[in-house]
MDAnalysis code that builds the backbone (N, CA, C; Angstrom):
import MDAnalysis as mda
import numpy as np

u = mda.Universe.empty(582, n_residues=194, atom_resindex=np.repeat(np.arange(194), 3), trajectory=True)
u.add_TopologyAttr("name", ["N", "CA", "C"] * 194)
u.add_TopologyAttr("resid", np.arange(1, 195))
u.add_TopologyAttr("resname", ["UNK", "UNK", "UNK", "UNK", "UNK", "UNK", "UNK", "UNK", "UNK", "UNK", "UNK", "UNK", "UNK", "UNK", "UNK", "UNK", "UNK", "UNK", "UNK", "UNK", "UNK", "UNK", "UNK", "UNK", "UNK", "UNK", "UNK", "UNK", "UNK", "UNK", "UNK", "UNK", "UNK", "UNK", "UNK", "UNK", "UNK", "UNK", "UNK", "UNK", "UNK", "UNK", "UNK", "UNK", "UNK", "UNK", "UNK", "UNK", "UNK", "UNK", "UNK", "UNK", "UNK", "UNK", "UNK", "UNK", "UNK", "UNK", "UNK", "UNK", "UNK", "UNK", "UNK", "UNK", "UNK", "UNK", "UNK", "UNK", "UNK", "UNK", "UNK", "UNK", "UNK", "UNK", "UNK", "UNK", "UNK", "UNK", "UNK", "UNK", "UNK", "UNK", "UNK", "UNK", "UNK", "UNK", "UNK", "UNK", "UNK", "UNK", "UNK", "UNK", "UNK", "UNK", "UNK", "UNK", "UNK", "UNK", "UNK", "UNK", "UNK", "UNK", "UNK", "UNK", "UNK", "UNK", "UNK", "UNK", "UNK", "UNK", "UNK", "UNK", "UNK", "UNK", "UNK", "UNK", "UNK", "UNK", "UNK", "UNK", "UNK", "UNK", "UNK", "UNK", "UNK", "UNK", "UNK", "UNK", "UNK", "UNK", "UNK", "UNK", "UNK", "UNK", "UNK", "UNK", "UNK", "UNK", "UNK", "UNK", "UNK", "UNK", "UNK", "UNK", "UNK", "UNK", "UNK", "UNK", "UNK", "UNK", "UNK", "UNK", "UNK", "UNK", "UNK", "UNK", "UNK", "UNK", "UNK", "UNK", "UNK", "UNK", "UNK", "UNK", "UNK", "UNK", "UNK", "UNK", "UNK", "UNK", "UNK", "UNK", "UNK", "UNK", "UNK", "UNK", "UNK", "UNK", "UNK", "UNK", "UNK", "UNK", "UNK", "UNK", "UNK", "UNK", "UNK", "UNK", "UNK", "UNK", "UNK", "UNK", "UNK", "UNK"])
u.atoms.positions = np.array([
    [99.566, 91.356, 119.978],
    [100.700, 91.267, 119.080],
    [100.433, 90.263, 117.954],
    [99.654, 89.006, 118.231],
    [99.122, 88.154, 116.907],
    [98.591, 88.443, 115.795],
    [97.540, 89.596, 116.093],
    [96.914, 90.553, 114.962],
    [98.056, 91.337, 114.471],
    [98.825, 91.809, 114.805],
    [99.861, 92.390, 113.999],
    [100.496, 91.664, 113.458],
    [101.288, 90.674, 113.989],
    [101.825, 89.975, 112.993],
    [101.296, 89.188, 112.107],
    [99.767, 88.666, 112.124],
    [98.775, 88.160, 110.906],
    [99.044, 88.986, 110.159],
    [98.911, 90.391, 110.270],
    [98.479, 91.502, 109.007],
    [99.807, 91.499, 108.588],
    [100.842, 91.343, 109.431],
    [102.338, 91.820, 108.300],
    [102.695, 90.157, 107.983],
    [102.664, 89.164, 108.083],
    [102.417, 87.774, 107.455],
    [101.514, 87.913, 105.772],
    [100.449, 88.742, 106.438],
    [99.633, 88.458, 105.138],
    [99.748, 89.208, 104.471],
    [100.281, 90.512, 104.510],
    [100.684, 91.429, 103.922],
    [101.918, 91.002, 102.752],
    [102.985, 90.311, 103.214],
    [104.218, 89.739, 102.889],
    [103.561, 88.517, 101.711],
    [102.654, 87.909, 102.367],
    [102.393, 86.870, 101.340],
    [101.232, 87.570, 100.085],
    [100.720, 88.342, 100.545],
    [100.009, 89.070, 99.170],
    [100.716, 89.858, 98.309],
    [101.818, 90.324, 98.921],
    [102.724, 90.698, 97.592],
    [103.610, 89.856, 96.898],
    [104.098, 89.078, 97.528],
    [104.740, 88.202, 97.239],
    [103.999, 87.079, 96.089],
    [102.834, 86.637, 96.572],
    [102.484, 85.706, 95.705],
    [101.152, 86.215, 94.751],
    [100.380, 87.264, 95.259],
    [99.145, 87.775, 95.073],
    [98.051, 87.533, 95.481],
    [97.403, 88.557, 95.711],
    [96.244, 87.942, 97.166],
    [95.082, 87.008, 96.689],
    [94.710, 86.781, 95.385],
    [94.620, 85.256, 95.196],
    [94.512, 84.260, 95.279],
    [96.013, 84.067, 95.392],
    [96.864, 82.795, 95.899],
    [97.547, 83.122, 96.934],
    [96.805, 83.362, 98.009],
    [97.114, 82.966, 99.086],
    [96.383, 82.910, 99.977],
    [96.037, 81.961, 101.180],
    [94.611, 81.137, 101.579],
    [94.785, 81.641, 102.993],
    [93.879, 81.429, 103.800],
    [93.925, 82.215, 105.341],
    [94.669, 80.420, 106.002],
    [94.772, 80.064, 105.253],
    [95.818, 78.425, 105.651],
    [97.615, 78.623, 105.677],
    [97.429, 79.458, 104.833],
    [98.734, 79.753, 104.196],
    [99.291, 81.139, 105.413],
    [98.388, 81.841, 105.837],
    [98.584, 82.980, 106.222],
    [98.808, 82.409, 107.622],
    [98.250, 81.605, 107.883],
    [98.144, 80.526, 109.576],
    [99.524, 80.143, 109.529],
    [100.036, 79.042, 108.744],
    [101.519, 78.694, 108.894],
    [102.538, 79.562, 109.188],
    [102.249, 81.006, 108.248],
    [103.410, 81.796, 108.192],
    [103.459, 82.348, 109.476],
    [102.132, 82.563, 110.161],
    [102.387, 83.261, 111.548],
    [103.156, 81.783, 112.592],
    [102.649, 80.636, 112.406],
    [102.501, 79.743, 113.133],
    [101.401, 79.527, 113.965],
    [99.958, 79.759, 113.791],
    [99.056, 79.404, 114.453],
    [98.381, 78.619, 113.472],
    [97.236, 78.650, 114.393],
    [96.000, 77.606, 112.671],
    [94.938, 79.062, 112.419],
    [94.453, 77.820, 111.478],
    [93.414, 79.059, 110.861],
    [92.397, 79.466, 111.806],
    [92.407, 78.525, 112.956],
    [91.173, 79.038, 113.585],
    [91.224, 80.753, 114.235],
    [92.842, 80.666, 114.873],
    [93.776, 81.625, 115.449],
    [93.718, 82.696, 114.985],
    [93.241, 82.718, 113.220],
    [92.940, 83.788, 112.270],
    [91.236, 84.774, 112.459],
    [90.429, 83.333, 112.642],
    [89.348, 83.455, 112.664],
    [88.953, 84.546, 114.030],
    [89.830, 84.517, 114.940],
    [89.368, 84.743, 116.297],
    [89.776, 86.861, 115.940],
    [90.554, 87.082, 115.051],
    [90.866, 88.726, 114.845],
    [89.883, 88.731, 113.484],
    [89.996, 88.033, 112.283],
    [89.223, 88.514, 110.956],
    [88.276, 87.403, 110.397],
    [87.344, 87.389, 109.981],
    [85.906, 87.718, 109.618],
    [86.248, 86.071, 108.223],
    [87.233, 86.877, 108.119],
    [87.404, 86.513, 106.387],
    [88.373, 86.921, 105.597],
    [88.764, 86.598, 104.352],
    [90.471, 86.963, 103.907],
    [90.085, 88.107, 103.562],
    [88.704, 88.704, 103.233],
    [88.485, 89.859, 102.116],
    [88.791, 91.038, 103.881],
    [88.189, 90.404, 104.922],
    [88.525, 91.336, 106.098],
    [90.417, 91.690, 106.118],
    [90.879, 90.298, 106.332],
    [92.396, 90.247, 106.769],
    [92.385, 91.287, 105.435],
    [92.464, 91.119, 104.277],
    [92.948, 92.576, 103.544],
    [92.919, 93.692, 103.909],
    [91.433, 94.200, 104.243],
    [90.868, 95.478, 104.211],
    [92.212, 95.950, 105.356],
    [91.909, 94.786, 106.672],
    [92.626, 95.677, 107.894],
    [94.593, 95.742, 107.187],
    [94.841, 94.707, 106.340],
    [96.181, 94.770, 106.109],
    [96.256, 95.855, 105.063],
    [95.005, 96.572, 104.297],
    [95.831, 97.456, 103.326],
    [96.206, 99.007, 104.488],
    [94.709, 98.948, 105.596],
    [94.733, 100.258, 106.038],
    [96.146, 100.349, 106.934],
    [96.706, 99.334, 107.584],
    [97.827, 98.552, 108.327],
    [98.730, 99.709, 107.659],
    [99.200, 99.322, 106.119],
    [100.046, 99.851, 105.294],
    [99.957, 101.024, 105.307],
    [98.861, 100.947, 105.048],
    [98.643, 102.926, 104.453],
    [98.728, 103.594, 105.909],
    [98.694, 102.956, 106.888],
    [99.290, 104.031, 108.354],
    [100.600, 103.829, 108.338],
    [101.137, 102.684, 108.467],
    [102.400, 103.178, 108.180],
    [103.209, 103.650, 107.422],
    [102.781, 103.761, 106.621],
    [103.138, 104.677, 105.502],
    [103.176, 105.746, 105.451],
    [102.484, 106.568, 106.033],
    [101.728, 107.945, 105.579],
    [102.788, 108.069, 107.127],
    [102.832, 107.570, 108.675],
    [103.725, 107.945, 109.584],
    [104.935, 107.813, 109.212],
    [105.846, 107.075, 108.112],
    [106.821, 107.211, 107.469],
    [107.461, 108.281, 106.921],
    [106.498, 108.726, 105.348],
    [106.833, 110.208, 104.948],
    [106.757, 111.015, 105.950],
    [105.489, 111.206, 106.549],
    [105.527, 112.336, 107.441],
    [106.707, 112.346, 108.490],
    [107.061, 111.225, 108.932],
    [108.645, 111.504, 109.506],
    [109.694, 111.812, 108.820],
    [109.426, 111.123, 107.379],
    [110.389, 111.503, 106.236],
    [110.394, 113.128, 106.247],
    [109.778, 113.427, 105.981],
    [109.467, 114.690, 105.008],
    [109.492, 116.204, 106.516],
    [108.998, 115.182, 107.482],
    [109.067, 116.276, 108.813],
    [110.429, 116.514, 109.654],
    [111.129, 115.760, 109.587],
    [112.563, 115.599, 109.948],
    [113.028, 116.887, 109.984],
    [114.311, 116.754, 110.661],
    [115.265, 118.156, 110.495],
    [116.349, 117.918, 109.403],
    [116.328, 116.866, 108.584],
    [117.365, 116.775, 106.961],
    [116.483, 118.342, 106.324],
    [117.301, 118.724, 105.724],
    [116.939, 119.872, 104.644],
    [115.725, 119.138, 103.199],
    [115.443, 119.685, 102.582],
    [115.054, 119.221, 101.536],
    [115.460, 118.388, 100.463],
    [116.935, 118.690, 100.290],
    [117.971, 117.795, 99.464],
    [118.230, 116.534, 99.971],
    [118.759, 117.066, 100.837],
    [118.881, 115.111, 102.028],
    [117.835, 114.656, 101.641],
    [116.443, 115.305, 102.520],
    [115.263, 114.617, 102.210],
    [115.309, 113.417, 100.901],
    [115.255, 114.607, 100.017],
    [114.792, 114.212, 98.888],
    [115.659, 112.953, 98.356],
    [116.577, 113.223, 99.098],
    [118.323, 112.147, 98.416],
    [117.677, 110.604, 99.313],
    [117.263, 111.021, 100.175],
    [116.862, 109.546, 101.356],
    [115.692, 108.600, 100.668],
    [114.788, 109.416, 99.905],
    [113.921, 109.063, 99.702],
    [113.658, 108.712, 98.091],
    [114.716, 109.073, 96.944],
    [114.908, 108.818, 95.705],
    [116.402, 108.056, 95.404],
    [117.025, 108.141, 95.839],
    [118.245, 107.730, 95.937],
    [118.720, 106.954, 97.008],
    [118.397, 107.167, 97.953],
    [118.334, 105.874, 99.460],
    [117.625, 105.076, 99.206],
    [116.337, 105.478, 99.053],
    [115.064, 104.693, 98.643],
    [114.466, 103.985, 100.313],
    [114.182, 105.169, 100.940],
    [114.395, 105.078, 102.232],
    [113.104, 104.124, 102.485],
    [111.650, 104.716, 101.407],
    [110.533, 103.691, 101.795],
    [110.873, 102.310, 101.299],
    [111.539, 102.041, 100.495],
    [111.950, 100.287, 99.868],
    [112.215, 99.540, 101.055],
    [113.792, 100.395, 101.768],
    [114.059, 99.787, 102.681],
    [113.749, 99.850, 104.228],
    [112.259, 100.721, 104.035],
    [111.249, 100.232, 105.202],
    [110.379, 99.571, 105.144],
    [109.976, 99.427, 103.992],
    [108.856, 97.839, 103.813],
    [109.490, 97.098, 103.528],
    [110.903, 97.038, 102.782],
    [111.609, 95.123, 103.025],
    [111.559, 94.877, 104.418],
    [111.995, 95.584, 105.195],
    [112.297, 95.338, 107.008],
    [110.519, 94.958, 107.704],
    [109.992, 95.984, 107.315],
    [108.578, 95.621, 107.790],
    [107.974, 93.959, 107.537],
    [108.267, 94.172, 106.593],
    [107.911, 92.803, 106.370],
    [108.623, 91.524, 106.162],
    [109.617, 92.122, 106.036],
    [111.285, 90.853, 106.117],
    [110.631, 90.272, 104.980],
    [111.130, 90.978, 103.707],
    [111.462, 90.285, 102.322],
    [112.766, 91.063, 102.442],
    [113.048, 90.372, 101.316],
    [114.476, 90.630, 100.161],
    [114.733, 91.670, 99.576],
    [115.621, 92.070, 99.893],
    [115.868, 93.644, 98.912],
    [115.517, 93.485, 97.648],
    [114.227, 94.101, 97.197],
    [114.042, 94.093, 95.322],
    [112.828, 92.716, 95.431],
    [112.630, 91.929, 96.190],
    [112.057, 90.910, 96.251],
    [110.007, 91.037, 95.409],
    [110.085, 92.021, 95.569],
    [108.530, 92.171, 95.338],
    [108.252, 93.075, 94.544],
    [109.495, 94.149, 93.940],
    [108.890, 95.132, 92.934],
    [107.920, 94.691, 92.084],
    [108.630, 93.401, 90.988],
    [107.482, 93.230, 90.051],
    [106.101, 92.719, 90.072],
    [105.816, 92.463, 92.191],
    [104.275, 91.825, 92.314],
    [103.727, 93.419, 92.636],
    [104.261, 94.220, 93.267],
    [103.438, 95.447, 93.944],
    [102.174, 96.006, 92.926],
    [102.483, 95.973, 91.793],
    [101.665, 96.582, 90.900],
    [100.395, 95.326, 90.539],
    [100.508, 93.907, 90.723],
    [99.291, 93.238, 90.514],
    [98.558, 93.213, 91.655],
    [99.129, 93.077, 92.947],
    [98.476, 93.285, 94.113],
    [97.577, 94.446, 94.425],
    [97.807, 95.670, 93.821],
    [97.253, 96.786, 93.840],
    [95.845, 96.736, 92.857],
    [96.091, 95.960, 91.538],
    [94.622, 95.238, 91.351],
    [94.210, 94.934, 91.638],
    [94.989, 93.924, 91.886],
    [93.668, 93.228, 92.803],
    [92.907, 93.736, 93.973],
    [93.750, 94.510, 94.712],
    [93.466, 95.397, 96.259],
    [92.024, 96.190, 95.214],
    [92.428, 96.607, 94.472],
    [91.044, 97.558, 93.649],
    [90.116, 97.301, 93.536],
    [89.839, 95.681, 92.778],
    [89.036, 94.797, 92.670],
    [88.216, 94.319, 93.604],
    [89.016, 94.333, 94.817],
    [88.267, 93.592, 96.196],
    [88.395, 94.748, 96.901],
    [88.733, 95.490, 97.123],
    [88.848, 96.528, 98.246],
    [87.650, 97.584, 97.563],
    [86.574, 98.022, 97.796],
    [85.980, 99.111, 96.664],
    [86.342, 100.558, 97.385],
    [87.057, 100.575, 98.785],
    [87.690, 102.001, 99.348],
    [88.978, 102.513, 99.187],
    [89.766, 101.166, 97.961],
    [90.733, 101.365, 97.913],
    [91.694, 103.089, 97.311],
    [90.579, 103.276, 96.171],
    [91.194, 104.470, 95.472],
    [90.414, 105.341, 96.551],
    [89.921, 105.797, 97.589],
    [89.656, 107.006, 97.948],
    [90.848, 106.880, 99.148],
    [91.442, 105.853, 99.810],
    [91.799, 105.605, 100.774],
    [93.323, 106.163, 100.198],
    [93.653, 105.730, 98.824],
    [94.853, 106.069, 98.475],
    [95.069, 107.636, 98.214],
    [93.970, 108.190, 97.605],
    [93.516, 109.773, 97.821],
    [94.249, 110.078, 99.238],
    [93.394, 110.062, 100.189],
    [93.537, 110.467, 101.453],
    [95.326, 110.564, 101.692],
    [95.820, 109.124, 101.445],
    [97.315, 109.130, 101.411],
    [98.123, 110.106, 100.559],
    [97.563, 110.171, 99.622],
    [98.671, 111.084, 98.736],
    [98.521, 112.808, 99.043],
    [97.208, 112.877, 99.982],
    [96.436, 113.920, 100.421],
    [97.850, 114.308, 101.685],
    [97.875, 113.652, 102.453],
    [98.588, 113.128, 103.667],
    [100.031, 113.781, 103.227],
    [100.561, 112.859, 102.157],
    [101.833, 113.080, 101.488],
    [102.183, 114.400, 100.974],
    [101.199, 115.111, 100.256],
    [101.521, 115.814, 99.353],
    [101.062, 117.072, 100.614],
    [100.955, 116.958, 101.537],
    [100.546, 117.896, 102.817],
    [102.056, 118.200, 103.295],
    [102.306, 117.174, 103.634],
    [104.224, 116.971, 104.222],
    [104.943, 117.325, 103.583],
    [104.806, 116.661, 101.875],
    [105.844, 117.678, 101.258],
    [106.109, 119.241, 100.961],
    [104.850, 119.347, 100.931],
    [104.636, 121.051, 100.830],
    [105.141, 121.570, 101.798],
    [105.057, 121.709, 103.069],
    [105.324, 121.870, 104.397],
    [107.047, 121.821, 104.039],
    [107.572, 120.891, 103.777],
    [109.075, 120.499, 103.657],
    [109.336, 121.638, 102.764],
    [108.901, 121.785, 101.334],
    [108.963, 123.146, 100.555],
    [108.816, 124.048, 100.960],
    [107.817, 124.421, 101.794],
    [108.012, 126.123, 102.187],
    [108.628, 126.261, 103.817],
    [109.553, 125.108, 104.088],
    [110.290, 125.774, 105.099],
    [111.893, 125.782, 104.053],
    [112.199, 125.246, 103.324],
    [113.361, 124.883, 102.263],
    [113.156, 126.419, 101.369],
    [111.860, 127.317, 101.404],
    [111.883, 128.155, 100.955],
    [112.341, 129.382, 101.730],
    [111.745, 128.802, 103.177],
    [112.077, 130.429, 104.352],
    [113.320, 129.941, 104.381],
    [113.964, 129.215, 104.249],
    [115.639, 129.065, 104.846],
    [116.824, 129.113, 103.173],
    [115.795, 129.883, 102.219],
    [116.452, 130.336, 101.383],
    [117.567, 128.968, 100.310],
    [116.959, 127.669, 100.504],
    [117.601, 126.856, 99.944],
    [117.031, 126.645, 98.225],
    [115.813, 127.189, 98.619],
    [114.711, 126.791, 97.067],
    [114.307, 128.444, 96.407],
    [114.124, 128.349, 95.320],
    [113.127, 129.791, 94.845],
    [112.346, 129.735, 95.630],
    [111.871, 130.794, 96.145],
    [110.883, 131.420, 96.740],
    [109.647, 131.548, 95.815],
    [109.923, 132.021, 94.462],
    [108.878, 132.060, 93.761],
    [108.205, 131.606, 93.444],
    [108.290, 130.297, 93.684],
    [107.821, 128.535, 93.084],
    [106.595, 129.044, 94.405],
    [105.710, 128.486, 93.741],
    [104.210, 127.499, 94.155],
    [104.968, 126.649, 95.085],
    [104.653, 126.628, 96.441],
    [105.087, 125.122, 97.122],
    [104.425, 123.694, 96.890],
    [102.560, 124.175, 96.871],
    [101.770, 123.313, 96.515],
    [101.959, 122.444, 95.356],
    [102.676, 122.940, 94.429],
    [102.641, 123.277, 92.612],
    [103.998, 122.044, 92.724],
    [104.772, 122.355, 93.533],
    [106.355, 121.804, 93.791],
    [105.999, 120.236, 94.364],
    [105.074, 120.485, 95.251],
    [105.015, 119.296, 96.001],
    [104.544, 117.874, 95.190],
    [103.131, 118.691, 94.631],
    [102.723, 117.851, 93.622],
    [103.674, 117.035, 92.613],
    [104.736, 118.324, 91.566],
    [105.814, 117.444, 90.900],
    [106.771, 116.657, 91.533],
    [107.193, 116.985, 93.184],
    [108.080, 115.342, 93.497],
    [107.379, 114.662, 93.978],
    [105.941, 114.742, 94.275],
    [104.742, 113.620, 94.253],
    [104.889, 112.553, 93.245],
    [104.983, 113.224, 92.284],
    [104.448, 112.229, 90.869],
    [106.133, 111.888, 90.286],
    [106.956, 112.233, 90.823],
    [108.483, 111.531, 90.298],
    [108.527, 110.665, 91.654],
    [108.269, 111.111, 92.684],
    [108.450, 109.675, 93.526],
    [107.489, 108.684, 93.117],
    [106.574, 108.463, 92.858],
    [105.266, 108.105, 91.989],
    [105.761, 107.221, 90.958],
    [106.198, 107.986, 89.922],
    [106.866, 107.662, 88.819],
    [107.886, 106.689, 88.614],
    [108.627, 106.345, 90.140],
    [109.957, 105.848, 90.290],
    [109.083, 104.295, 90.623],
    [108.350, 104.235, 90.822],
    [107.616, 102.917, 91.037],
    [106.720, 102.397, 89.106],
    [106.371, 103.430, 88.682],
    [105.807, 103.050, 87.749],
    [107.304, 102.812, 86.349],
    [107.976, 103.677, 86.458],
    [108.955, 103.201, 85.415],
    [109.564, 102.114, 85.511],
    [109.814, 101.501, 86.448],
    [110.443, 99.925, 86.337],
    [112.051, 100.137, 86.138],
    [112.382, 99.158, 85.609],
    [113.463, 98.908, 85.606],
    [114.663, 100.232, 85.292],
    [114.334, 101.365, 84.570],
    [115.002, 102.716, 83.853],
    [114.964, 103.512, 84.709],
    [114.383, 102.917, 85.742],
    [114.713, 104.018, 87.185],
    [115.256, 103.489, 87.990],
    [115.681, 102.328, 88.100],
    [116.347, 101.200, 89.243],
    [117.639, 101.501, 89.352],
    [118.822, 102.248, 88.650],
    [119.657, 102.287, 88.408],
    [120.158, 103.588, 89.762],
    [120.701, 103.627, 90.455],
    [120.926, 104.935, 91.392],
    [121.727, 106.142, 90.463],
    [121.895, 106.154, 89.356],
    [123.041, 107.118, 88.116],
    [121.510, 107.487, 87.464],
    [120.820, 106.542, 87.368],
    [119.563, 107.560, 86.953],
    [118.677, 108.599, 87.882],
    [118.643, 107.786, 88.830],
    [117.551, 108.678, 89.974],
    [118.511, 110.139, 90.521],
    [119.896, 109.714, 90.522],
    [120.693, 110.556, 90.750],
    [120.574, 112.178, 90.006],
    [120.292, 111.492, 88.521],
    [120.471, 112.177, 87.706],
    [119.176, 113.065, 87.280],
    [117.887, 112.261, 88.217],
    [116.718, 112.953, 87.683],
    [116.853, 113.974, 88.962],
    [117.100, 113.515, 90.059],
    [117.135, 114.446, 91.568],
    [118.083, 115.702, 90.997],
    [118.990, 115.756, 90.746],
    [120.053, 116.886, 90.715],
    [119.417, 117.690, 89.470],
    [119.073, 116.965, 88.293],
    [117.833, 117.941, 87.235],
    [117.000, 118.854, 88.036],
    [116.109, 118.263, 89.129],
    [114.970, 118.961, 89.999],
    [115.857, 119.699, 90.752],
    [116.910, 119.424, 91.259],
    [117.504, 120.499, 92.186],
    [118.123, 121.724, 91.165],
    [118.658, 121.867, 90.321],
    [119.189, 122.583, 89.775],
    [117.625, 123.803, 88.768],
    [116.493, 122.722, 88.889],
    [115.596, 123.998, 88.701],
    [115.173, 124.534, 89.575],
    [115.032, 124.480, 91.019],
    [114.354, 124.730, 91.684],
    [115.536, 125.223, 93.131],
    [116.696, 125.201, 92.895],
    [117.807, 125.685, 93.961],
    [117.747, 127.180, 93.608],
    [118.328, 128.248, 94.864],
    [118.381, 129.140, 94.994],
    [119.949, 129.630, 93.717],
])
């Protein structure tokens, strides 16, 4: 259980502050052990990353896929996960930050993860591989149960709420608003409803 909670300690403090600035000293306090305590699961901070990004990216990828595999319809789905913002408020909990606490570090941390991680972009491949597997799946049963056009590409479909859930991280602040996301979800539903 120590190795887990190192990786979600250090996880919390690399977004939070940027992995950087923050020392396998720093990562010791937050668990409450010493650094040696660190030493005895990882190698080195560039290790504690590697195992804390893949950490993420499993739970993550078992997230959507529960997301997206569920018995909610496609709309729910989609409402839980753009408008709930169902992954936000499973990595604040995962890691016990603050609601909103880390949006504006997620995107330098991911440099840096690039910079030092060199498996990072194939690893994120694999994930969106993962993702965009589930959503499709979610589309063409939303298609046999007559909720979506049939005619639509599922693959084709999956991809575009790939890249608007995607998108909802890269626009910043003009998507934060729930009257906007609202408003982009019910756009996509109204092209793509029966």
């Amino acid at each position: 259980m120590t190795k887990d909670k190192i990786i979600i300690a250090a996880l919390r403090l690399f977004l939070l502050n940027g992995y950087k600035n923050v020392s396998l000293v720093d990562v010791a306090s937050e668990v409450g052990i010493t650094k040696g305590g660190i030493y005895h699961y990882f190698d080195s901070k560039e290790v504690l990353l590697h195992a804390a990004v893949h950490h993420l990216f499993e739970r993550f990828e078992a997230k959507y896929v529960m997301l997206f595999g569920g018995t909610k319809n496609l709309l729910e789905t989609l409402h839980a996960v753009m408008i709930d913002r169902e992954m936000e408020v499973y990595i604040e909990q995962l890691l016990a930050i603050k609601q909103g606490g880390y949006r504006d570090n997620h995107a330098s941390l991911a440099l840096e993860v690039m910079d030092s991680f060199p498996g990072f972009q194939e690893r994120l491949g694999h994930s969106h591989l993962q993702l965009l597997q589930a959503i499709e799946e979610k589309v063409k049963t939303a298609q046999e149960k007559g909720e979506i056009k049939g005619e639509l590409d599922a693959y084709t479909l999956a991809i575009i709420i790939l890249s608007i859930m995607s998108g909802q991280n890269v626009l910043g602040a003009d998507f934060q608003t729930v009257d906007i996301r609202q408003k982009v979800l019910d756009s996509l539903w109204m092209l793509i409803r029966v």
